[in-house]
PLY file of the C-alpha trace (Angstrom):
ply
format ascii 1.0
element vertex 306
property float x
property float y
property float z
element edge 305
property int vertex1
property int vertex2
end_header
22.13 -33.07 -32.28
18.67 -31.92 -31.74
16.67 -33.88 -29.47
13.54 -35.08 -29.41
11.81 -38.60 -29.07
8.10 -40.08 -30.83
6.68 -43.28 -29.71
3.06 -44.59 -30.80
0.88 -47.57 -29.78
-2.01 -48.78 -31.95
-3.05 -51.27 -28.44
-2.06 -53.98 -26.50
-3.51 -57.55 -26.36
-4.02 -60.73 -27.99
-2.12 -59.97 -30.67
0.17 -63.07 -32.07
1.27 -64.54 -35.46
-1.31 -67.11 -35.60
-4.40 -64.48 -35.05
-3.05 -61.65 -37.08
-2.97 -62.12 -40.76
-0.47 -60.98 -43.06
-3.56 -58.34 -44.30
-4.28 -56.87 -40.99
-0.17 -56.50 -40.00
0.54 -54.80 -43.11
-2.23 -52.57 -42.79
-1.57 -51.99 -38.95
2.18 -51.40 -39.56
1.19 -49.00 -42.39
-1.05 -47.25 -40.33
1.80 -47.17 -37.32
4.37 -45.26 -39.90
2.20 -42.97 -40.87
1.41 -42.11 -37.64
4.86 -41.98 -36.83
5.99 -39.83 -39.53
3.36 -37.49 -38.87
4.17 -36.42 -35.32
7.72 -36.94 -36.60
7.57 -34.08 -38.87
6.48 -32.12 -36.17
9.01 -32.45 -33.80
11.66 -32.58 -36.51
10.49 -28.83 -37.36
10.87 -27.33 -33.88
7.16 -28.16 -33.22
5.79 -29.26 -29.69
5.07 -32.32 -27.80
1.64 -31.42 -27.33
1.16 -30.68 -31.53
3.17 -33.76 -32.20
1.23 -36.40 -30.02
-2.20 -34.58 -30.85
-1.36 -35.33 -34.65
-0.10 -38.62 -34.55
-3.41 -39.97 -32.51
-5.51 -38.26 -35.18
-4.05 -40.34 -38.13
-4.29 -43.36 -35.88
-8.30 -42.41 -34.95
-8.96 -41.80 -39.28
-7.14 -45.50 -39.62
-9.62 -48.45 -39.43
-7.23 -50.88 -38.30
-7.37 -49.94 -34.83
-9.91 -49.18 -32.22
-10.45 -45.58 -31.79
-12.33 -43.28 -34.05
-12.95 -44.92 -37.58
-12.49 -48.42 -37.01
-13.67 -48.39 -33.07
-15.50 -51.63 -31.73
-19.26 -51.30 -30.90
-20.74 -51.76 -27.79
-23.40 -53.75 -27.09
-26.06 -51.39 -28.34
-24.07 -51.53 -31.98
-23.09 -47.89 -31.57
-19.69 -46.41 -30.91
-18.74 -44.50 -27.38
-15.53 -43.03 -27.65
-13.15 -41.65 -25.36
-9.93 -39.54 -25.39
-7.57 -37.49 -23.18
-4.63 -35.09 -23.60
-2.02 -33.39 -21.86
0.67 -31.56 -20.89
4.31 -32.02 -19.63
4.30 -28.06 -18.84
1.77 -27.32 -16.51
-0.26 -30.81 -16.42
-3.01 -29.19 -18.14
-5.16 -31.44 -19.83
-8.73 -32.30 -21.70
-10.43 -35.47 -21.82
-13.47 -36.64 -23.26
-15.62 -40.03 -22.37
-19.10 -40.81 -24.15
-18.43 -39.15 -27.42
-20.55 -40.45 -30.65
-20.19 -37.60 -33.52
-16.93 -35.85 -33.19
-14.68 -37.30 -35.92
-11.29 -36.80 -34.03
-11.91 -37.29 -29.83
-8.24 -36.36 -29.35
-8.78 -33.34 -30.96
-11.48 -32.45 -28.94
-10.11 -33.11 -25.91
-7.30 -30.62 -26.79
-10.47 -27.98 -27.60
-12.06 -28.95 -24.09
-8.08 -28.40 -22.41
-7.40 -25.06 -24.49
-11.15 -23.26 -24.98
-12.77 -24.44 -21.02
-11.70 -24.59 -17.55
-13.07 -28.10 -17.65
-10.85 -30.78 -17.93
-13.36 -34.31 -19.10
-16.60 -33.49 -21.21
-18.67 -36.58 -21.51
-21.53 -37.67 -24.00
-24.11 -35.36 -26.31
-22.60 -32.23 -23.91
-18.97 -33.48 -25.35
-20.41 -33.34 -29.21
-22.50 -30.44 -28.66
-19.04 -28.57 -27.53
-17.50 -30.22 -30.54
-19.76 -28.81 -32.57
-19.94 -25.61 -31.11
-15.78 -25.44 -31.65
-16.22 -26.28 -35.30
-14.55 -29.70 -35.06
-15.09 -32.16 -37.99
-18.23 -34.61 -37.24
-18.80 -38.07 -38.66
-21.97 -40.21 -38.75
-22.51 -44.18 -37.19
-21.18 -45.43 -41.16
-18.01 -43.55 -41.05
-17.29 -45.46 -37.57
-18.71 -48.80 -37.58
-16.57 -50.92 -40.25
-17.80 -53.44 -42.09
-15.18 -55.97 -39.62
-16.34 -54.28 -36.69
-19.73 -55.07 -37.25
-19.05 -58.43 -38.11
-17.25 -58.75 -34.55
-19.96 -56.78 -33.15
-22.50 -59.62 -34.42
-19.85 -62.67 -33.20
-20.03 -61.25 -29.86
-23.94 -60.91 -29.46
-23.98 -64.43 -30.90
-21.79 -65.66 -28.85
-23.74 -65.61 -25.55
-21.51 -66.30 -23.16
-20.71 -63.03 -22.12
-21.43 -59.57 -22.77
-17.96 -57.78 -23.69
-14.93 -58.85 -24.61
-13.63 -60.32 -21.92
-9.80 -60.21 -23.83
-9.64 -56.84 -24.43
-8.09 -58.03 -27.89
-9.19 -54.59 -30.25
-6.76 -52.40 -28.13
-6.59 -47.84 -27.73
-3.88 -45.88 -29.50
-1.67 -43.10 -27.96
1.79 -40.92 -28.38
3.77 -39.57 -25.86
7.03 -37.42 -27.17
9.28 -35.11 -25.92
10.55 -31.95 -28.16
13.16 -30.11 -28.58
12.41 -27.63 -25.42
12.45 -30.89 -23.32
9.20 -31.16 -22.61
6.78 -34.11 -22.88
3.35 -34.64 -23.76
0.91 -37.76 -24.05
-2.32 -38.42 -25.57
-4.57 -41.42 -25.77
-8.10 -42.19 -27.77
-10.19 -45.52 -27.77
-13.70 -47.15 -28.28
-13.34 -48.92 -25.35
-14.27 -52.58 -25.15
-16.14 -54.60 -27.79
-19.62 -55.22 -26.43
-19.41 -52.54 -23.65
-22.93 -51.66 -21.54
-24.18 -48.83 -19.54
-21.88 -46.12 -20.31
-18.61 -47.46 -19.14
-16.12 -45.66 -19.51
-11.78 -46.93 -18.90
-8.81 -45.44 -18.18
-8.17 -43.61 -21.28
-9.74 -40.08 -20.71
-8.69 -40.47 -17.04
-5.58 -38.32 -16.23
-3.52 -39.65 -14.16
-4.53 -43.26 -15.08
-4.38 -43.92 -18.70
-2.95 -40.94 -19.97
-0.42 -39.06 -18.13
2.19 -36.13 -18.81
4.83 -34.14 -15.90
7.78 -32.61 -17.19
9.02 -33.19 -13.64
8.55 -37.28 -14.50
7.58 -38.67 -17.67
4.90 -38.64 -20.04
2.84 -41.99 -20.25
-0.57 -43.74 -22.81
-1.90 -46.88 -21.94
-3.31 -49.82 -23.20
-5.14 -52.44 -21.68
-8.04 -53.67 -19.75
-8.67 -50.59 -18.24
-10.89 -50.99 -14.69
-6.83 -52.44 -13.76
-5.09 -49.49 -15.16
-7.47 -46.92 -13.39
-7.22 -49.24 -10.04
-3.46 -48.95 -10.19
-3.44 -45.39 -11.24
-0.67 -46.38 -13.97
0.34 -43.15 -15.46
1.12 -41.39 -12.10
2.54 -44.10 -10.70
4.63 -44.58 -13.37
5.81 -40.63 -12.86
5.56 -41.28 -8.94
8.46 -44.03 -8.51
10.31 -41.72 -11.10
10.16 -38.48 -9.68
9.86 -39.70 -5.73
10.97 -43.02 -5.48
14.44 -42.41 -7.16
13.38 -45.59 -9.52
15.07 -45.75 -13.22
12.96 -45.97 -16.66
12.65 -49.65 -16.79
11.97 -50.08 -12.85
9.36 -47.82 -12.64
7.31 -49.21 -15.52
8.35 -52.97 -14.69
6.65 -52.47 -11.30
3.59 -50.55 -12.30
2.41 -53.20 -14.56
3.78 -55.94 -11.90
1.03 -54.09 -9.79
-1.42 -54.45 -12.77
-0.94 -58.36 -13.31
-1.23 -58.62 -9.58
-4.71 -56.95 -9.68
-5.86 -59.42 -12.38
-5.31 -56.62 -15.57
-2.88 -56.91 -18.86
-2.13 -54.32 -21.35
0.67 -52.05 -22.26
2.19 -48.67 -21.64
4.78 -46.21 -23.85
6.43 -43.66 -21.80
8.87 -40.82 -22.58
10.91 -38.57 -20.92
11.80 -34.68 -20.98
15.53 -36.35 -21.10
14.94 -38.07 -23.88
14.38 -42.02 -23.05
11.12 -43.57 -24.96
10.22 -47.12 -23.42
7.57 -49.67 -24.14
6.63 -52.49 -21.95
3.55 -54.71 -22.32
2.27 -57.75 -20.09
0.36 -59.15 -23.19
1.15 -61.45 -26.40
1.84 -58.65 -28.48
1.09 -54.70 -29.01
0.84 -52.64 -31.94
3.48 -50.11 -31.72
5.89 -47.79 -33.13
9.39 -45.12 -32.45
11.78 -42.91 -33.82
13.87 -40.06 -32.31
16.40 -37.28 -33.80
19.00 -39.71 -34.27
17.01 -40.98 -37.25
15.96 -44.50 -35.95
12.85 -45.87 -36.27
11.25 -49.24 -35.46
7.50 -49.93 -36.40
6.49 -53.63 -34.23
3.32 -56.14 -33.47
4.50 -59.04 -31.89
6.30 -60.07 -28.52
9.30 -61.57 -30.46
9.82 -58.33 -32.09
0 1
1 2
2 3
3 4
4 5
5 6
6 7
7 8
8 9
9 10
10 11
11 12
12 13
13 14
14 15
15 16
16 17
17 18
18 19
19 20
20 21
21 22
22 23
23 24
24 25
25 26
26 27
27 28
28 29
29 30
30 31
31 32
32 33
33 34
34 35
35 36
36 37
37 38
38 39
39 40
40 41
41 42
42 43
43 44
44 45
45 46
46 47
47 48
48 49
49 50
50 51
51 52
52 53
53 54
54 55
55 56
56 57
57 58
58 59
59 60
60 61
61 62
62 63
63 64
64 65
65 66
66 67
67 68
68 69
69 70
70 71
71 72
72 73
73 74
74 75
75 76
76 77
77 78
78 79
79 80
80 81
81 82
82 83
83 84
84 85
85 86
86 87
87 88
88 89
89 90
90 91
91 92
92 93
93 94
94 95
95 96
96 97
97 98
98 99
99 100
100 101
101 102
102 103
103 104
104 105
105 106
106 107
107 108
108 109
109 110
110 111
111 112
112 113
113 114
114 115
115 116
116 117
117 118
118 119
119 120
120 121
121 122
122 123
123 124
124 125
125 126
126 127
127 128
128 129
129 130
130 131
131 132
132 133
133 134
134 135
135 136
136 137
137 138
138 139
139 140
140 141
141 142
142 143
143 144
144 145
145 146
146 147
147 148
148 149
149 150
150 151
151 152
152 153
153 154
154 155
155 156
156 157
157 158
158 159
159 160
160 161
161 162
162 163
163 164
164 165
165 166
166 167
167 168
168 169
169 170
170 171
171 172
172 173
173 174
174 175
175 176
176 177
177 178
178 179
179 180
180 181
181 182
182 183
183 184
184 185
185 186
186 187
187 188
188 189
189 190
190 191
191 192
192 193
193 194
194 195
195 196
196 197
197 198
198 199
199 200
200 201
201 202
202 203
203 204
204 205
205 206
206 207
207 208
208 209
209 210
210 211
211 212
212 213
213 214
214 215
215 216
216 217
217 218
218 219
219 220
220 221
221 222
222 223
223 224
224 225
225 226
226 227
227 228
228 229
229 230
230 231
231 232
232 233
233 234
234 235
235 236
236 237
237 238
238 239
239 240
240 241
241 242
242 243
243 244
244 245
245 246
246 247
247 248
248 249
249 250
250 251
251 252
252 253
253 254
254 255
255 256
256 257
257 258
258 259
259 260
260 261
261 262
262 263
263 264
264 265
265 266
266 267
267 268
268 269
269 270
270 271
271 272
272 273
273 274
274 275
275 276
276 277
277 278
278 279
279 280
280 281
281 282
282 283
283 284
284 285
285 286
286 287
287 288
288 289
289 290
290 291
291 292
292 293
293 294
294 295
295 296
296 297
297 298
298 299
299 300
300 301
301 302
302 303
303 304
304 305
């Protein structure tokens, strides 16, 4: 049989049956397939790792049920900051972008900054100028900010006890896969955190941290409160106790996030590798996610109990 593996997350956090409606699942879970069957297609076709995992983040950045792209929380300005990363099982290249505000598809950028520069992370108006420059589709502040992000956006300010969201509940989305030449890729796109200030930026356009690929190791996107998952380095740690430390699948992930929840940080991870195995793991109530592989299974999931 042909082999190749797809796994997707839409985010990790606060996600349980009593704070998710039956609306927002079956939207989310929509969303999640389509993803899935996108970057399916591609492998299923011969295709790469890197096209495959590229592809499925775009439909999940276009979807407004989760935070990236269309559909990514605000910070506290009202205005959308958006980072991405990408890379490659090969040769570890990679692109990443952090800052971004008119580029319609990050992920796809950050494949333009990894292919067309010898940079690897763009950040802000230079990152959309670049975009622009490439040809890449742009979008304006109403094609990002939802009407239900802006309502959240306006809880939060109200709220004044804080000034982000402290429980990281809107989540990033990713893919890792491996194709049929055994290699693996991963990429990762988010808005960040609800409410963010001052230009901070997570672990998601950080290589090595929130988005990870080695064909000597693993391929790894994560999900989560983010200044934990860059302190822990997760997605070369992850390859680390894999490639070095002689750890199985399940050990090295278990102990990675161990090291998160130690730190004070939840969240989630999906991981593949070039032989085959596709593993999720998440310290949180829930996380939107998804699989399928050549064998033909397929498993689309929200909660913990799933």
């Amino acid at each position: 049989m042909t082999h190749w593996t797809l796994m997707i997350h839409g985010g990790a956090g606060q996600l349980r049956r009593d704070n998710v409606s039956p609306e927002q699942s079956a939207g989310a879970r929509n969303g999640l397939a389509q993803a899935l069957d996108t970057g399916a297609a591609i492998l299923r076709a011969g295709g790469t790792a890197l096209d495959a995992v590229e592809a499925a983040v775009r439909v999940l950045e276009d979807d407004p049920h989760f935070n990236a792209g269309r559909g990514a929380v605000l910070g506290y300005d009202g205005a959308v900051s958006l980072d991405a990363a990408i890379m490659d099982g090969r040769d570890r290249s990679g692109g990443a972008v952090a800052g971004v505000a008119t580029t319609r598809n990050p992920v796809s950028l950050a494949r333009a900054v990894m292919a067309a520069t010898p940079h690897v992370l763009l950040s802000g108006a230079g990152a959309d100028q670049f975009a622009r420059e490439q040809g890449l589709p742009e979008a304006d502040a109403d094609w990002f900010a939802t009407p239900e992000r802006l309502r959240q956006h306006g809880e939060l300010r109200a709220h004044g006890r804080g000034w982000f969201d402290a429980e990281m509940k809107y989540g990033t989305v990713g893919a890792v896969a491996c194709d049929t030449a055994r290699s693996v890729a991963a990429a990762t796109s988010t808005g960040g955190v609800m409410g963010k200030r001052w230009g901070r930026i997570g672990d998601t356009p950080v290589l090595g941290a929130g988005t990870y690929a080695d064909n000597r190791s693993c391929a790894v996107s994560a999900t989560g409160s983010g200044e934990f998952f860059l302190r822990a380095s997760v997605g070369h740690e992850i390859g680390a106790r894999l490639r070095l430390a002689g750890a199985d699948l399940a050990g090295a992930i278990a102990a990675t996030l161990a090291d998160v929840r130690a730190l004070g940080g939840t969240g989630g991870v999906i991981v593949a590798t070039p032989e085959g195995a596709a593993q999720w793991a998440f310290i949180t109530p829930g996380m939107f996610r998804a699989r399928t592989d050549a064998s033909g299974h397929r498993e689309v999931a929200i909660f913990g109990d799933e």
